[in-house]
Legacy VTK file of the C-alpha trace (Angstrom):
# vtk DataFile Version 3.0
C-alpha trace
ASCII
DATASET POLYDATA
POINTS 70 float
284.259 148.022 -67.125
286.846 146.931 -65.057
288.996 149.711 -62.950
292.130 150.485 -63.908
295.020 148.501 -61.836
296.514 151.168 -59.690
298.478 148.858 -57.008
300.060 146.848 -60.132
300.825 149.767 -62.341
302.042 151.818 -59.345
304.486 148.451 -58.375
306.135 148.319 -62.051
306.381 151.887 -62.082
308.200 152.548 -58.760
309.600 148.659 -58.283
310.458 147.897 -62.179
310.789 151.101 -63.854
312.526 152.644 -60.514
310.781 156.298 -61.681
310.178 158.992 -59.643
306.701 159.747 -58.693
306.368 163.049 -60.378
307.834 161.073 -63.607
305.062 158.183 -62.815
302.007 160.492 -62.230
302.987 162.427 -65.766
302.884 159.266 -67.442
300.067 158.459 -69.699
298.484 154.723 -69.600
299.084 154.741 -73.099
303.100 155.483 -72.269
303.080 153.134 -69.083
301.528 150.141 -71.470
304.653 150.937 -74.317
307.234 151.130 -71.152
305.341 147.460 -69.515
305.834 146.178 -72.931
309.576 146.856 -73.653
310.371 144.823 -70.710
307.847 142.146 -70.729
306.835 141.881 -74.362
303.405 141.245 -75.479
300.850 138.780 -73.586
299.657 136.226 -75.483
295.791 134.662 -75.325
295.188 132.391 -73.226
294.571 128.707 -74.718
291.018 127.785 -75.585
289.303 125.157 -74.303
290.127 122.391 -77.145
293.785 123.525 -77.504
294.209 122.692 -73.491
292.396 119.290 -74.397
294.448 118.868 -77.432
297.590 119.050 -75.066
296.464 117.141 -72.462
295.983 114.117 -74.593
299.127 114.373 -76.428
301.114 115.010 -73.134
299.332 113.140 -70.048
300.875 113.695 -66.298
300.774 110.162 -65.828
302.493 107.194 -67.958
299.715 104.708 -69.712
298.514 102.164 -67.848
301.398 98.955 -68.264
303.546 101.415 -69.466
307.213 102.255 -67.509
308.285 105.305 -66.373
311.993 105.386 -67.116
LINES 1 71
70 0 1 2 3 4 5 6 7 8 9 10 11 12 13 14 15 16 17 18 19 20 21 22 23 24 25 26 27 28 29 30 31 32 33 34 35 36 37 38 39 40 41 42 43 44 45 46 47 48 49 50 51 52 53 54 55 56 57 58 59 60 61 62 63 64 65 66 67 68 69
């Protein structure tokens, strides 16, 4: 199990939020998740291995080989 994120929660709470610390430590995780969501929205997975692929090929960093880039 991984530990719960103190140094990030405590920076959106205090830095973000701008609450108190009494009004931070009374929060729930449950209520500090809603309040994280309202501003950032929800995260979305990360892309699997043959989506990233899928991209890459359509979209290359470089030009084709002969081709210009205009």
């Amino acid at each position: 199990m991984k530990p719960f994120p103190w140094q990030q929660a405590m920076g959106f709470g205090f830095g973000v939020l701008r609450l108190a610390p009494d009004d931070f430590w009374r929060m729930t995780p449950r209520e500090l998740a809603q309040a994280i969501r309202a501003i950032q929205g929800y995260a979305t997975a990360p892309l699997a291995r043959a989506e990233l692929d899928e991209l890459q090929a359509r979209f290359p960093d470089a030009p084709p080989k002969g081709g210009r880039d205009d």
